[in-house]
C-alpha positions as CSV (number, residue, x, y, z in Angstrom):
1,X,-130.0,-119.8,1.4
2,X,-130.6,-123.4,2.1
3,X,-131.2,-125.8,5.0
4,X,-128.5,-129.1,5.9
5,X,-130.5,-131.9,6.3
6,X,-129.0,-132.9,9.9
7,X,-131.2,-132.5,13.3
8,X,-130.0,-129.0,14.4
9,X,-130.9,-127.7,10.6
10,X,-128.4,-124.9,10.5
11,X,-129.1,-122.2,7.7
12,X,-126.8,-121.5,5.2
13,X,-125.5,-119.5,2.1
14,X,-122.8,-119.7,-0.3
15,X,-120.6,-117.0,-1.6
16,X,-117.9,-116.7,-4.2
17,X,-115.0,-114.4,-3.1
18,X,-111.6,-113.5,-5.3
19,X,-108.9,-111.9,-4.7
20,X,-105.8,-111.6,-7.5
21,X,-104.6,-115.0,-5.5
22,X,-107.3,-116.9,-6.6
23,X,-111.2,-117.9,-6.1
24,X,-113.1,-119.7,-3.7
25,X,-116.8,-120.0,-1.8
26,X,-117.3,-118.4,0.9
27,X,-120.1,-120.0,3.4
28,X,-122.3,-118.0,5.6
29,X,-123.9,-120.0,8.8
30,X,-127.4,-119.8,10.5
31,X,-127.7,-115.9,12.0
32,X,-124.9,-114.6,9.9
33,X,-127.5,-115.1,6.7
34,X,-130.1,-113.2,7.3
35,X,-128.0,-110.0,8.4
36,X,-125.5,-110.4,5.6
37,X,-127.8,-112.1,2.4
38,X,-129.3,-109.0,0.9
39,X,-126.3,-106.8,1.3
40,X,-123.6,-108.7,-0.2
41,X,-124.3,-108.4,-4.6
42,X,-121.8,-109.2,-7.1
43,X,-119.1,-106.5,-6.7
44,X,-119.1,-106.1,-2.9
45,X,-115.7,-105.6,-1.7
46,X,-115.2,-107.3,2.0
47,X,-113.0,-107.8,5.0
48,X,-113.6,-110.8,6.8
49,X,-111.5,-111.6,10.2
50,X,-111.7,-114.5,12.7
51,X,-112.5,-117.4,9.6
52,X,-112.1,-120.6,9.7
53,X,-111.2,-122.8,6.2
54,X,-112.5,-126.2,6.0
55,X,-112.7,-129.0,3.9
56,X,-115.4,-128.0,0.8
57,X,-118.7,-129.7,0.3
58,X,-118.3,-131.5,-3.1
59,X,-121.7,-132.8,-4.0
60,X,-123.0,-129.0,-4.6
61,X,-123.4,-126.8,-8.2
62,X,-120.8,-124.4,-8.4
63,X,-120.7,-121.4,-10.7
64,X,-119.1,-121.1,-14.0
65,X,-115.9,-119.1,-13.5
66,X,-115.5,-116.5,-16.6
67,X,-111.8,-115.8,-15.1
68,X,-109.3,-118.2,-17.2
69,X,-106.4,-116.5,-15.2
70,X,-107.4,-117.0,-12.2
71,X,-107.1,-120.4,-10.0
72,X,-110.3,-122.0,-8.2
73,X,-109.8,-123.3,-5.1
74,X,-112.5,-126.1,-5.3
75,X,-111.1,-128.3,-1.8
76,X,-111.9,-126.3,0.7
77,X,-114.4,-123.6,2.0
78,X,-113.9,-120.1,4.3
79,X,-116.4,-120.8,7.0
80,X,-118.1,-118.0,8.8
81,X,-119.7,-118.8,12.0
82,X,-121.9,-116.6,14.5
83,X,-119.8,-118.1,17.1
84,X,-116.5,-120.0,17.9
85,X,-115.3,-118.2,16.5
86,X,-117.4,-115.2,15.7
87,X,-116.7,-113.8,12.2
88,X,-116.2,-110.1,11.5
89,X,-117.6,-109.0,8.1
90,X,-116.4,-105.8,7.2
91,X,-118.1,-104.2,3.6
92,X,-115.8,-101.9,2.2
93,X,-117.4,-98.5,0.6
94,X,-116.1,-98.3,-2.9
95,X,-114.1,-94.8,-2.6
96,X,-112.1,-97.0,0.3
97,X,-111.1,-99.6,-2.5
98,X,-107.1,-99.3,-2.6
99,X,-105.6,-100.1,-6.1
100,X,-101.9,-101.7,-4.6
101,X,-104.9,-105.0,-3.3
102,X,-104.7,-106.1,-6.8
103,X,-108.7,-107.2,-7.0
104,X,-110.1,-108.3,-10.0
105,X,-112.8,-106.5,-12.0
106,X,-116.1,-108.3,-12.3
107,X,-116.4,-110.0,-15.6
108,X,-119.8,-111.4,-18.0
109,X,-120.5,-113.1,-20.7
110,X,-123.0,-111.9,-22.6
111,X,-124.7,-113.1,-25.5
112,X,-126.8,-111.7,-28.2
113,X,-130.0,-114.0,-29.5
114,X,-128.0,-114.1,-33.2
115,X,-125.2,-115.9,-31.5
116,X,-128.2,-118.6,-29.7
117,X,-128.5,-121.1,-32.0
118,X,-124.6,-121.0,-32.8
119,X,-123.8,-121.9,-29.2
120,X,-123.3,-125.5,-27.4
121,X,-125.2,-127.7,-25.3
122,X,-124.8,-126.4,-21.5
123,X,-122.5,-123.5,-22.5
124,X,-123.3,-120.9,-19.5
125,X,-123.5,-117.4,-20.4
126,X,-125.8,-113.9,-19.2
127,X,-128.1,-112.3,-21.4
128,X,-130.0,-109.2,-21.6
129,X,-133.2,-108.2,-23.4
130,X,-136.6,-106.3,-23.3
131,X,-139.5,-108.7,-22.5
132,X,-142.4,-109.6,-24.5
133,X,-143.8,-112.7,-22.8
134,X,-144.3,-113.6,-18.7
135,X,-145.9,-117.4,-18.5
136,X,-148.1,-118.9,-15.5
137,X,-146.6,-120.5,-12.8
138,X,-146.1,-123.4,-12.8
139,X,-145.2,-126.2,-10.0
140,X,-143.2,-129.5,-10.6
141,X,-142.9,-132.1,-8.7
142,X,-139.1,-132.7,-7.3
143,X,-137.5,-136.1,-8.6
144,X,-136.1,-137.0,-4.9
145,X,-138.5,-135.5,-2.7
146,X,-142.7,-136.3,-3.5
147,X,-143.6,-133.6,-1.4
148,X,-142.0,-131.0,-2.5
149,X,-142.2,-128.9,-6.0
150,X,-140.0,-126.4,-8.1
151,X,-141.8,-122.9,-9.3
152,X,-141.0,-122.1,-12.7
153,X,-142.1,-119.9,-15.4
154,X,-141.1,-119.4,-19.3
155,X,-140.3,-115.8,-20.5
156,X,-139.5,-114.8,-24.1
157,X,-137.7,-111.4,-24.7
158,X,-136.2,-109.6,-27.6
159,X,-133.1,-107.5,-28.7
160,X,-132.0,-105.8,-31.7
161,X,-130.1,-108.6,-33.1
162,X,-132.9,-111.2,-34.1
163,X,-136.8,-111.0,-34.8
164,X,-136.5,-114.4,-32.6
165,X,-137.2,-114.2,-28.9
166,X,-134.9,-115.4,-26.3
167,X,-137.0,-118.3,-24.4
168,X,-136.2,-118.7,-21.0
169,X,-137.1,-121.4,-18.5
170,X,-136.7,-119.2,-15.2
171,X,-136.8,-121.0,-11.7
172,X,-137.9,-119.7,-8.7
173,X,-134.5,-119.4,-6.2
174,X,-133.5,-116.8,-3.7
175,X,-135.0,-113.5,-5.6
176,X,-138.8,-114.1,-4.8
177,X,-139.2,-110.4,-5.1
178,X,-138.0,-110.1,-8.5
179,X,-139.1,-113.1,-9.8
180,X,-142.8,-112.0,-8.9
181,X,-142.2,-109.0,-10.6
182,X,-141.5,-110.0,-14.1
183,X,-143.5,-108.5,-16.5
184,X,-143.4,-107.4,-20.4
185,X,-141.9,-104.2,-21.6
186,X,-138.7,-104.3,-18.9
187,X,-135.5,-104.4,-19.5
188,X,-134.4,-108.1,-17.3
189,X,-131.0,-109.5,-17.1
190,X,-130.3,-112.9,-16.2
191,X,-126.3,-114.2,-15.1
192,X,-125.6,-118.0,-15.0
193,X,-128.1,-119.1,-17.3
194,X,-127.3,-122.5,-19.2
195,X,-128.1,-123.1,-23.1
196,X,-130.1,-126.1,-23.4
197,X,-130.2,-127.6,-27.6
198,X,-132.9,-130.6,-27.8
199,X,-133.1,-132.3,-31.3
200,X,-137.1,-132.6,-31.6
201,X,-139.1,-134.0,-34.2
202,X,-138.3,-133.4,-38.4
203,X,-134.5,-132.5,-37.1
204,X,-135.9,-129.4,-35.7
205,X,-133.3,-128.0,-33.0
206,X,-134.6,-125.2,-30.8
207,X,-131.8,-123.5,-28.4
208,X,-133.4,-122.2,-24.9
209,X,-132.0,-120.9,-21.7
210,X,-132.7,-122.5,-18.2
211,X,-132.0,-121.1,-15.0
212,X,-129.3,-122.5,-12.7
213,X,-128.9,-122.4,-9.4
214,X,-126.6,-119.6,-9.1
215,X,-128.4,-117.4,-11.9
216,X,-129.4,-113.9,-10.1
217,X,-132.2,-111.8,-12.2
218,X,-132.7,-108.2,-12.1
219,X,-135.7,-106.6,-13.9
220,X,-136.0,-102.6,-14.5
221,X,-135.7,-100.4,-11.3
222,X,-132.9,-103.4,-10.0
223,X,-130.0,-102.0,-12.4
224,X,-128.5,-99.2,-11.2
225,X,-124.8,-99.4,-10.1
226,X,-125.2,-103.2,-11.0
227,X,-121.4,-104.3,-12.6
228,X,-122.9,-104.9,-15.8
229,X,-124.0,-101.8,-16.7
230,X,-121.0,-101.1,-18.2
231,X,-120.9,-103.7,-20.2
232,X,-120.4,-103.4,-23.9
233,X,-123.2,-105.7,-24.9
234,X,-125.6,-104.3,-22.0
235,X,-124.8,-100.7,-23.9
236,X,-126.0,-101.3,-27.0
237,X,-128.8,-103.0,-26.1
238,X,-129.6,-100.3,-23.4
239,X,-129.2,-97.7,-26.9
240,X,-131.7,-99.6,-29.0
241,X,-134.5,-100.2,-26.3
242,X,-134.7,-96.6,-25.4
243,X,-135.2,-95.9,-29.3
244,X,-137.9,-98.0,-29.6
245,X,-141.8,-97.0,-29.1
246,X,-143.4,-98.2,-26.0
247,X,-147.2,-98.5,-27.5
248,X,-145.4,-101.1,-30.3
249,X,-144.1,-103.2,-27.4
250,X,-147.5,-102.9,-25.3
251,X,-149.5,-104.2,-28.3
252,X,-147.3,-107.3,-28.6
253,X,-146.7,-108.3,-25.1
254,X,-148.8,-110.6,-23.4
255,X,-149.0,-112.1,-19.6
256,X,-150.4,-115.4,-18.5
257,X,-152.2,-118.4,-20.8
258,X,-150.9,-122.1,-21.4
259,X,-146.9,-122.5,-22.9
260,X,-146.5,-125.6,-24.8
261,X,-142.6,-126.0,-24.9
262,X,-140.8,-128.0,-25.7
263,X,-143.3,-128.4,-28.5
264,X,-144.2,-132.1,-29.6
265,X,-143.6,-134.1,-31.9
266,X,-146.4,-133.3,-35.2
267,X,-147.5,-136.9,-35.3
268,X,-149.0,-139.3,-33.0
269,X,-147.0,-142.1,-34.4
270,X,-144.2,-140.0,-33.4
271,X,-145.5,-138.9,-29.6
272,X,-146.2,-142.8,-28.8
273,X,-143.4,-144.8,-30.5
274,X,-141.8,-144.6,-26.9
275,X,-144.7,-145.5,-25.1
276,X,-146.2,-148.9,-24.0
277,X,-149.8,-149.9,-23.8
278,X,-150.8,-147.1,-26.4
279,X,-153.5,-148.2,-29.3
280,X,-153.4,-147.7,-32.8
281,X,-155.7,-144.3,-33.0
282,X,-157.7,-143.6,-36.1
283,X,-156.1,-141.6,-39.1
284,X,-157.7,-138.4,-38.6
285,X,-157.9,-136.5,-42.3
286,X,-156.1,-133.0,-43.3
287,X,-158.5,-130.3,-43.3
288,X,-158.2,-126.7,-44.8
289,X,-161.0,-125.8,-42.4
290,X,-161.0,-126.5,-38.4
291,X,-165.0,-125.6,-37.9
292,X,-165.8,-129.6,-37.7
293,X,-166.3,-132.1,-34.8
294,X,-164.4,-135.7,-35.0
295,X,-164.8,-138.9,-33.4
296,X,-163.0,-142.1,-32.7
297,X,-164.7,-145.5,-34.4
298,X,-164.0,-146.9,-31.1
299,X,-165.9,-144.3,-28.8
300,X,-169.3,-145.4,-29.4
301,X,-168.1,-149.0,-28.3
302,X,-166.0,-147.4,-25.0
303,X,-168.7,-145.2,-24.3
304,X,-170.8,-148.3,-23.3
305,X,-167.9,-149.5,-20.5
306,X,-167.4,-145.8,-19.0
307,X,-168.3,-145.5,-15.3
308,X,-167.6,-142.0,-14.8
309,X,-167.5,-139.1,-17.1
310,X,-165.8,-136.0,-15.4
311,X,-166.7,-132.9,-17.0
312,X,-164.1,-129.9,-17.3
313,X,-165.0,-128.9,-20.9
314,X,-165.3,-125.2,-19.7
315,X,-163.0,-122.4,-20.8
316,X,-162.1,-120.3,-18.2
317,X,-161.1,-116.8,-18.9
318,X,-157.8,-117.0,-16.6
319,X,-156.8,-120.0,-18.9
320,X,-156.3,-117.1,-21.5
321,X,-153.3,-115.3,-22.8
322,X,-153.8,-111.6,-22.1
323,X,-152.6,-108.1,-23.3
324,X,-150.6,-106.9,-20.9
325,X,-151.4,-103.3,-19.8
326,X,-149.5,-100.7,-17.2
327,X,-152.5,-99.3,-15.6
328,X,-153.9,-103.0,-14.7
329,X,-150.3,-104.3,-13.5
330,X,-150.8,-105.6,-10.6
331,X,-154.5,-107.1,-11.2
332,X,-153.2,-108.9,-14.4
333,X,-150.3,-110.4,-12.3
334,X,-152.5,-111.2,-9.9
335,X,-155.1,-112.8,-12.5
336,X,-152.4,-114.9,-14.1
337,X,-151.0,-117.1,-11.1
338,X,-148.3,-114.9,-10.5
339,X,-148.2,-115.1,-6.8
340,X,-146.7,-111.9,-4.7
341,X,-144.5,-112.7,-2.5
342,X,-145.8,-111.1,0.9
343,X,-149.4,-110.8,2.1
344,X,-151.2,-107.8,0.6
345,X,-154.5,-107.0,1.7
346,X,-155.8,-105.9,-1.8
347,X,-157.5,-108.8,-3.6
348,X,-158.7,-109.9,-6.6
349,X,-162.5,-111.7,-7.7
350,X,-161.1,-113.4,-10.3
351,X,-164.4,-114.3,-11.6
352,X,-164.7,-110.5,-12.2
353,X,-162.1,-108.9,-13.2
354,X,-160.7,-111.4,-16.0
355,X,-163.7,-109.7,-17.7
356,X,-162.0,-106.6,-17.2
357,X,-158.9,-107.4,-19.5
358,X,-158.2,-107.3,-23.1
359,X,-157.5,-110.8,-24.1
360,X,-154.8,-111.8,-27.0
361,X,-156.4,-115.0,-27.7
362,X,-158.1,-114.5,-31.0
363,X,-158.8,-117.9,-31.9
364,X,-160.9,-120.9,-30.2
365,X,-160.6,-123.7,-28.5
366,X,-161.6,-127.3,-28.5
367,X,-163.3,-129.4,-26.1
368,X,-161.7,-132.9,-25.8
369,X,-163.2,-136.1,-24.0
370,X,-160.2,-138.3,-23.4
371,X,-160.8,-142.0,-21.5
372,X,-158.0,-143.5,-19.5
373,X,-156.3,-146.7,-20.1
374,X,-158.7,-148.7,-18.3
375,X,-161.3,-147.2,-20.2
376,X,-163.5,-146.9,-17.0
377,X,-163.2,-142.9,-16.4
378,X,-163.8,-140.1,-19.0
379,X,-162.8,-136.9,-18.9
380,X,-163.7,-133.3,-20.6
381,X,-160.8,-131.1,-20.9
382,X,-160.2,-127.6,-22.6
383,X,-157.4,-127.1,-25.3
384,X,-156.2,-123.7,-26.5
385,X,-153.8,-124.3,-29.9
386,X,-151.1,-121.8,-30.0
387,X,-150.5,-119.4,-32.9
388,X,-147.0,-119.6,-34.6
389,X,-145.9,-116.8,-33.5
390,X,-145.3,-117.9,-29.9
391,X,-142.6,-121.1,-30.5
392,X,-140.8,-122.2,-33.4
393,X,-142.4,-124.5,-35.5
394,X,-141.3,-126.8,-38.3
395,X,-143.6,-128.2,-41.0
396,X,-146.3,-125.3,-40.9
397,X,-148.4,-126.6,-43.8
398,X,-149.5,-129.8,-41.4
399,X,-153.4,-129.1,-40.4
400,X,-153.8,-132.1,-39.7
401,X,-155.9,-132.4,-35.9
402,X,-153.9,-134.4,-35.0
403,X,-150.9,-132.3,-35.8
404,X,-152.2,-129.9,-33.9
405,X,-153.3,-131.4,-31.0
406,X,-149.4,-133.1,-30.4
407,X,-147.6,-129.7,-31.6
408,X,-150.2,-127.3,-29.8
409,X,-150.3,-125.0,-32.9
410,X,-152.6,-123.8,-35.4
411,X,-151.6,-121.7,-38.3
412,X,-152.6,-118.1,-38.9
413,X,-154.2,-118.5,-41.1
414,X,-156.9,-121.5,-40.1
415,X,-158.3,-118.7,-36.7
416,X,-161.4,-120.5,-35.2
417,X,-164.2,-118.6,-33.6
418,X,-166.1,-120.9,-31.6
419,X,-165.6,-124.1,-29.8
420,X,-165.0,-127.6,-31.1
421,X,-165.7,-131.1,-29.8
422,X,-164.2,-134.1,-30.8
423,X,-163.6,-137.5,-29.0
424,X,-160.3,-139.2,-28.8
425,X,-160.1,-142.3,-27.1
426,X,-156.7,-143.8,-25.5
């Protein structure tokens, strides 16, 4: 549901109806939402009387239609109004569904991970797997509007088709209650969900998923008499999940921590070649071991000139990737920024239980001191390198600290225990 920016701020909500005529949006206004939103899903049947048709809204995202035969009326708009005239919404019980109204049967398109990569820039498709991975979340800051932020979070899962995880960029829409309930080892289905192919640095292409704005999720305990169940695709995935072991699934899942992604390119050349007011940084030496500090020639010399030096060199145990565990559910959630979404009176010391948890960061960290452009301020910052195993990464061999600093990586085999200061200046 969504406001109209006009000074009585009506409420509404968009629909797509279809009949064997054809396919169109339906729009919902102001009290007719909230007593029709949650019971209208995908494969509703209804019987609308008293509509009125008007000219469509244009500059709004539309759905991708996976019905070739049938014709989308993109001009105009049903319109369903509380009042002048009042609408009659009729929802029709399945048994009542006469075969001689000719309705279409709901369609998908889903994909396997193996057929990813093969697939083309903003192709839109549905997909289905068992998750592994639920991020932070995070806010960002809208492009038209300085006051107000999208919520996303990334989310890898897994089928039986690729040792590769499906990464998904999931944004925060109209499911808040699903959406806060993502975690690892459930099965989750997302509809709508565009392909996104970025050429990043050394020709390495990663394939993702983002959300759009008419992608629905549904996580384990949301499927039943869902359309898709009886997909083909959703079958066989549904047949390999329930053979696998739960306990292998627990010991690889994790919840929360910092996910760098897109990754970066390995050099700082590279990173900066786009960038203006950026000074030549020191060439910082491959090392087979990462238990040493480094500094910049030029930090003894900026040190001088620093007026402030803000300290937030501290690692705090929420800033850490955890093993995700059924009995702690809802603490762990709770621990890692995912926010609930209604008041509950049972809360969480975070101070106290993050102690509590099982933590699947087994290497360490370094402390940075970074000084802005000015070179007045100075700040100490924490930075966690990712393992391999959590994005894909091209050119593995590179140690170099600087390599992993811009790529946010370390290799398996170089695991720290302890932290690390070093001093970069800008």
């Amino acid at each position: 549901m969504s406001h109209v920016a006009i000074r009585q701020r009506p409420v509404l909500a968009y629909f797509e109806v279809a009949d064997c005529s054809g396919m169109m949006s339906v729009v919902l206004w102001n009290s007719l939402c909230p007593r029709f939103f949650r019971s209208l899903e995908v494969g509703t049947v209804i019987f609308i009387v008293r509509y009125v048709v008007k000219e469509a809204f244009q500059m709004r995202t539309r759905p991708v239609s996976y019905y070739p035969d049938l014709k989308t009326y993109k001009e105009i708009d049903i319109s369903l109004n509380p009042q002048k005239p009042a609408a009659d919404i009729k929802i029709i019980p399945p048994k009542q569904v006469k075969p001689e109204w000719r309705l279409p049967s709901i369609k998908y398109r889903f994909i396997t991970r193996d057929l990813l990569d093969t697939l083309p820039d903003t192709y839109v498709c549905d997909v289905i797997g068992l998750v592994t991975f639920v991020g932070r979340c995070e806010r960002i800051r809208k492009k038209d509007d300085d006051n107000a932020f999208w919520v996303r979070r990334f989310v890898e899962m897994i089928d039986q088709t690729s040792t590769k995880p499906f990464i998904l960029e999931l944004y925060c829409t109209s499911q808040p209650d699903i959406y806060n309930q993502l975690h690892p080892v459930s099965f989750l289905v997302c509809t709508q969900m565009r392909v996104v192919r970025n050429n990043f640095h050394d020709g390495c292409s990663i394939a993702y998923l983002t959300s759009s704005s008419e992608t629905q999720i549904y996580i384990t305990g949301y499927h039943k008499g869902r359309p898709y169940t009886t997909d083909t695709t959703v079958r066989r995935f549904i047949q390999w999940a329930k053979s696998q072991h739960k306990t292998d699934f627990l010991e690889r899942s994790v919840v929360g921590g910092y996910y760098s992604f897109p990754p970066l390119p390995s050099n700082f050349q590279a990173y900066s070649q786009n960038m203006k007011d950026i000074s030549e940084m020191d060439e910082v030496p491959k090392s087979k071991s990462l238990n040493w500090s480094w500094e910049s020639s030029k930090w003894s010399e900026i040190k001088s000139r620093v007026k402030e030096f803000l300290s937030f060199g501290h690692l705090l145990l929420e800033s850490c990737p955890q093993k995700f565990e059924y009995a702690k559910k809802e603490a762990i959630m709770s621990q890692h920024n995912l926010q609930s979404s209604r008041c509950s009176s049972l809360l969480f010391d975070s101070s106290n239980c993050a102690r509590d948890f099982a933590t699947a960061w087994s290497n360490g960290y370094y402390a940075l001191t970074i000084v802005d452009l000015n070179q007045e301020i100075a700040l100490d910052v924490v930075f966690l390198p990712l393992t391999t195993d959590k994005i894909f990464i091209t050119g593995a061999n590179d140690t170099t600290f600087i390599s992993i600093l811009s790529g946010g990586w370390t290799s398996e085999t170089s695991i720290i225990n302890g932290n690390k200061t070093v001093y970069i200046s800008n």
